[in-house]
C-alpha positions in Angstrom: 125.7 85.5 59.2 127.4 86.7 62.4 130.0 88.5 62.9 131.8 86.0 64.4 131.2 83.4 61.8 134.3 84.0 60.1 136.6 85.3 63.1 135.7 84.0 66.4 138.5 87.1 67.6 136.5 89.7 66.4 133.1 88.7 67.8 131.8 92.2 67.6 134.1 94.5 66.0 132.1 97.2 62.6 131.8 95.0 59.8 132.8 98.1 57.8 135.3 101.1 59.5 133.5 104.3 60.7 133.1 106.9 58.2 135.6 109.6 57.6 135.0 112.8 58.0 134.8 113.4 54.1 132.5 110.8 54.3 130.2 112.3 56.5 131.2 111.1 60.6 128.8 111.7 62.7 129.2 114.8 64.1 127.2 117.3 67.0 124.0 114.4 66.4 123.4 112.0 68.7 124.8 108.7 67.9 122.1 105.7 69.0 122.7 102.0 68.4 119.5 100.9 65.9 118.2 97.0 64.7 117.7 97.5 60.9 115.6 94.2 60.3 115.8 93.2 56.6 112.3 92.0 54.6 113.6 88.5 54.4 113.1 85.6 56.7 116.3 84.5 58.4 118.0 81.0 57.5 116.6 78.8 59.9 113.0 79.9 58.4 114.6 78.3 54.4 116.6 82.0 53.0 119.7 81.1 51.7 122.6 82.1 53.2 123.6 83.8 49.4 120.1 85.8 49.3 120.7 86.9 52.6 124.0 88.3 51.7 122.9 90.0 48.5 120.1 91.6 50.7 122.5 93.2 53.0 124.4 94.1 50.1 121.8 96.1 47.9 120.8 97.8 51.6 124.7 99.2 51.8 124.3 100.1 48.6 121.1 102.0 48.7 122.0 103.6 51.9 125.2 105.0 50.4 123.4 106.5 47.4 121.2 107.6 49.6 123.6 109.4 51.8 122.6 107.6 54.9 125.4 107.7 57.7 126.0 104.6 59.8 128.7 102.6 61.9 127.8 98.9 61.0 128.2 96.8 64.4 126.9 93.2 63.7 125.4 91.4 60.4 123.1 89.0 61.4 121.4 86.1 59.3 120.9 82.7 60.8 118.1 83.6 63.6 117.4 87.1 63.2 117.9 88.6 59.5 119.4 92.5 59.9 122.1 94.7 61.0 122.6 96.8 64.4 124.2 100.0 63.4 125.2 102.9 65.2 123.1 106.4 63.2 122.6 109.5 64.8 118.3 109.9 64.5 118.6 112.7 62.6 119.3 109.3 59.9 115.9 107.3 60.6 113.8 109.0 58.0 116.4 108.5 55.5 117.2 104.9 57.0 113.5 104.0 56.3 113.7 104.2 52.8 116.7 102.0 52.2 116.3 98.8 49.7 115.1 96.1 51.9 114.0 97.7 55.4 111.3 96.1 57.5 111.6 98.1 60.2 113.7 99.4 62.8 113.7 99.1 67.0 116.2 101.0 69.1 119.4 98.8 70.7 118.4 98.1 74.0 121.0 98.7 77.0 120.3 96.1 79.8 121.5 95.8 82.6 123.3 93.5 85.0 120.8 92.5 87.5 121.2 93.1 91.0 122.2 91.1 93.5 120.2 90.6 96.5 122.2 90.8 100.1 119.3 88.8 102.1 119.6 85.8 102.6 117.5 83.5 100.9 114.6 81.5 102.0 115.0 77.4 100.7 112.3 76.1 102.6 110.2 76.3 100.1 112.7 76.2 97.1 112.3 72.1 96.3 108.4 71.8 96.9 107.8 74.8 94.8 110.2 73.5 91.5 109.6 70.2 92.5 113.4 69.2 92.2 112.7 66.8 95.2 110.6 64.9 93.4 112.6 65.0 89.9 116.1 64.3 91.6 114.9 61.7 94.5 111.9 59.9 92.6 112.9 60.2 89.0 116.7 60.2 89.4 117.4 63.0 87.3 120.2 64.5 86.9 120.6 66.7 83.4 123.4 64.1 82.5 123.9 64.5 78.7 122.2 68.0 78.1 124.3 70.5 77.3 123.3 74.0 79.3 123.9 77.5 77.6 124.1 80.3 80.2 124.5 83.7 79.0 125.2 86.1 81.5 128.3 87.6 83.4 129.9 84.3 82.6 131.0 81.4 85.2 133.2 80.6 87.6 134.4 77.2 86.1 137.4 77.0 88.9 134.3 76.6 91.4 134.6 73.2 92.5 130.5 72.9 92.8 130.8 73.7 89.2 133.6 71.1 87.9 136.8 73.1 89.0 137.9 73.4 85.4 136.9 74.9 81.3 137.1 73.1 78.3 137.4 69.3 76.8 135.9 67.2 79.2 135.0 69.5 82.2 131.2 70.7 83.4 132.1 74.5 81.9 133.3 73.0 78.7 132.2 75.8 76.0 132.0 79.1 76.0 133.1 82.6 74.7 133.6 86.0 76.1 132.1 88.7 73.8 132.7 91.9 75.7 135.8 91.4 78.2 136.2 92.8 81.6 136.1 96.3 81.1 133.1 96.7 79.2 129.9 98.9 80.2 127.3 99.5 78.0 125.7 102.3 80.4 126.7 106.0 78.6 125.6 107.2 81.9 128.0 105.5 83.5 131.3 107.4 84.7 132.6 103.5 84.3 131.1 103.8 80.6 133.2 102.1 78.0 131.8 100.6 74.5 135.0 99.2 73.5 134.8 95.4 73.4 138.1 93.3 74.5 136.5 89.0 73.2 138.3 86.1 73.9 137.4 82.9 74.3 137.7 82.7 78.2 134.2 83.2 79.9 135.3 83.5 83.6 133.2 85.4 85.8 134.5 88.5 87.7 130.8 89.6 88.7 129.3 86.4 90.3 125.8 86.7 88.8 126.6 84.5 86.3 128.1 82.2 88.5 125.4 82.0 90.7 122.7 81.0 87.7 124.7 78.3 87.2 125.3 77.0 90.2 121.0 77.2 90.6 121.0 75.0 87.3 123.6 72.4 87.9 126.0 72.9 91.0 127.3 69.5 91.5 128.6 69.9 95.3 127.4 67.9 98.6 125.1 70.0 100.9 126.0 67.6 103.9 130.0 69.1 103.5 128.9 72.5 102.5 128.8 72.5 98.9 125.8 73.7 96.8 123.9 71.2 94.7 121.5 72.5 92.2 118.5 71.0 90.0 120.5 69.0 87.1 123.9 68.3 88.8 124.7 66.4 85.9 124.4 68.9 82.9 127.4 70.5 81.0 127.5 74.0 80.8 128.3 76.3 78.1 129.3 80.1 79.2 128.3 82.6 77.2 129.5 86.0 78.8 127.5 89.5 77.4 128.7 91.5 80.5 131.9 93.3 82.0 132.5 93.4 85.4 130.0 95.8 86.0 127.7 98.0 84.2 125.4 96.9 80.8 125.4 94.8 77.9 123.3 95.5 74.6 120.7 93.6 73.0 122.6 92.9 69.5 125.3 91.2 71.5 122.8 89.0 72.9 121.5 87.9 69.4 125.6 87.4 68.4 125.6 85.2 71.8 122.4 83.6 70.9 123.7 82.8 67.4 126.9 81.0 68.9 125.5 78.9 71.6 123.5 77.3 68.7 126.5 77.0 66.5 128.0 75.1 69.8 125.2 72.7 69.8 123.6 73.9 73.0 120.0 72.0 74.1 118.8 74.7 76.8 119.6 78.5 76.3 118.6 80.5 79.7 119.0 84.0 79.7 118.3 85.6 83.6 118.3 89.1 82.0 116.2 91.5 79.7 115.1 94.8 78.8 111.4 95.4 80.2 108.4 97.1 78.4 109.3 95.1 75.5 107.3 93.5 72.5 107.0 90.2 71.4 108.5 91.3 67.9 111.7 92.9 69.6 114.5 91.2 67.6 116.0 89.6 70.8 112.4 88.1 71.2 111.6 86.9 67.8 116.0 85.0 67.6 114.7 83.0 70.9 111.7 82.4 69.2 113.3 80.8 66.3 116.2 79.2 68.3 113.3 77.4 69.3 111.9 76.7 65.7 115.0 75.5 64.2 115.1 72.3 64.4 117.7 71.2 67.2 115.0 71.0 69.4 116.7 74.1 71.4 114.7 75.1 74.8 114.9 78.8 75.8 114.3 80.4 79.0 114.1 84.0 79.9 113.4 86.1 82.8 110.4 88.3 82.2 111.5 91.1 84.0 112.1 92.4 87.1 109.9 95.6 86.4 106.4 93.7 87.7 105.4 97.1 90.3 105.7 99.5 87.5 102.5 97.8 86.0 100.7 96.6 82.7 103.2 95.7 79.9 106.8 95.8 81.9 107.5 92.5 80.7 110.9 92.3 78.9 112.3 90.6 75.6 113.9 87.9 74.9 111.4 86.4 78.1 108.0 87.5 76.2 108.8 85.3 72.9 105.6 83.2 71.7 108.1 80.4 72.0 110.5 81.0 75.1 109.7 79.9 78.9 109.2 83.1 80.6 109.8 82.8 83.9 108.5 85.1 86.4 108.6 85.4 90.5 106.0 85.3 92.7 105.2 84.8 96.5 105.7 80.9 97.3 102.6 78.8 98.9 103.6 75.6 99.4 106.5 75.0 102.3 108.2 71.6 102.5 107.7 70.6 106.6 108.4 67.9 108.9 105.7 65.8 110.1 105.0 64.2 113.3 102.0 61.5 114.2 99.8 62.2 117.3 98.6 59.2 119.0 96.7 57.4 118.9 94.1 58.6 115.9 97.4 58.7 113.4 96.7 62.6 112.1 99.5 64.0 110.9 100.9 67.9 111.7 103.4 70.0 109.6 106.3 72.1 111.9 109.3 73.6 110.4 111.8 75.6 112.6 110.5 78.8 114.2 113.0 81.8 113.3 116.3 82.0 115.4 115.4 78.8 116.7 117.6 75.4 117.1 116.8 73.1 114.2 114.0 70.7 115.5 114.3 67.3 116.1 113.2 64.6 112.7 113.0 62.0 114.8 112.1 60.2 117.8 109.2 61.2 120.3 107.8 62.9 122.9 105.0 63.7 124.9 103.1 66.5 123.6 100.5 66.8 127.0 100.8 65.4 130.6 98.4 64.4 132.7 97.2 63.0 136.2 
């Protein structure tokens, strides 16, 4: 069971205090955030939610007789059975010996991903996803599927995006697990662990925002606005970053774990930690958000790590069962056509660079003669 489960205030706060010095605090070691998956299968694969409790029980238990010193960050059971903890490694022999251990895999820090400041290229944005053909031939819109977008949250006063959060607008669920101030990055001079939850998901970072607005930005091109593939979904905002800086990977489970409990149909999740395994906890939760019977869709980005080779994909994007999606060079460009005379064949033009926008309609000579 999450943290949150019982206290939606106190998404991520210890679920037990910090040791005391007589107890042991951790002290000249180098504290590291650690997944300590448990040997039983989480709930959505049949293990009681009392087994599951009684496991995580007998593993306090053991590690305390067994003199093992931790900081307990979240309890998780319902799509990925284990703690994160904070142990200095001078702990992980002793931790591997506790009642119950499967294993253990570090705490990922990811970061926010950067923002590009060239402009894009649409040309070939439509023919590529083939939105044209879903939005203007199918007439689909994403009406009645609800959207979960974890990230730096959303801008729900954008009026592309509904102008508006809660009951009844496009943003209409969400939570806020870290607060503006957080940074995951101990590198950082901006570095601060201390998480500030609420339930208000606004976005003061934009990259968020402009996920969203890619999924299902309702505005009208022809005035300006921003339309996006399923204008019609609802979104759910589910905000793992600061303003700045990085988020960790157990947060992203606690985030994952919520956006189910809201009901969510699509998770998508345009961040990850590269050179990754497919049995990375973040990985194996999407895998069975996927499994657990609400018929959940999750998409990930596999990394943005592609030049440094082989096996830089990331978790949660290299799941068995999660839609990886990754970039690539486009090869198909959507073009005007005109009709040469009098043989009917058909040429592509599109607008040369710095150029006026062609004409789409009309004629003209192409050759003159005599």
């Amino acid at each position: 069971m999450a943290a949150y489960a019982q206290d939606p205030a106190a998404e991520i706060q210890p679920l037990e205090p910090a040791p005391s010095n007589e107890d042991g605090q951790l002290v000249d070691e180098s504290a590291q955030l650690w997944f300590v998956e448990l040997a039983s299968p989480p709930a959505v694969d049949g293990t009681s939610q009392a087994n599951l409790t009684k496991e995580k029980q007998a593993f306090r238990a053991d590690a305390k007789r067994k003199g093992v010193v931790f900081e307990e960050r979240f309890a998780f059971g319902t799509l990925w059975n284990g703690l994160s903890i904070r142990a200095g490694s001078a702990q992980l022999e002793a931790l591997q010996t506790v009642a119950g251990v499967k294993a253990i895999y570090p705490v990922a820090t990811i970061a926010i991903p950067e923002t590009s400041q060239s402009l894009p290229e649409l040309s070939t944005a439509l023919a590529m996803t083939g939105v044209d053909v879903a939005q203007a031939e199918l007439g689909l819109t994403g009406a009645g599927i609800k959207v979960a977008v974890m990230d730096t949250g959303i801008d729900y006063n954008h009026p592309d995006l509904g102008g508006c959060f809660g009951t009844g607008c496009r943003v209409a669920l969400g939570w806020d697990f870290v607060g503006d101030d957080y940074n995951a990055d101990e590198t950082s001079p901006a570095y601060n662990p201390i998480t500030a939850p609420d339930n208000d998901p606004d976005d003061c970072n934009g990259h968020g925002t402009h996920v969203s607005g890619i999924v299902g930005a309702s505005g009208d091109p022809a005035a300006g606005g921003a339309r996006g593939v399923a204008p019609g979904v609802t979104f759910g905002a589910y905000r793992v970053f600061g303003c700045d800086g990085s988020t960790t990977a157990d947060i992203m489970i606690a985030a994952m774990e919520r956006a189910r409990a809201d009901g969510m149909n699509v998770l998508n999740m345009s961040i990850g930690s590269a050179f990754t395994w497919p049995q990375y906890p973040t990985a194996t939760a999407s895998d069975h958000l996927v499994e657990s019977g609400i018929g959940m869709v999750v998409v990930a980005s596999i990394g943005n790590s592609g030049a440094s080779g082989v096996y830089s994909a990331g978790a949660p994007g290299l799941g068995e069962k999660v839609i990886g999606v990754a970039s690539f060079d486009n090869t198909d460009i959507a073009l005007n056509v005109f009709t040469i005379s009098p043989d009917g064949t058909k040429i592509g033009y599109g607008p040369a660079a710095a150029a006026p926008t062609p004409p789409t309609s009309g004629s003209l000579p192409m050759a003159r003669t005599g």
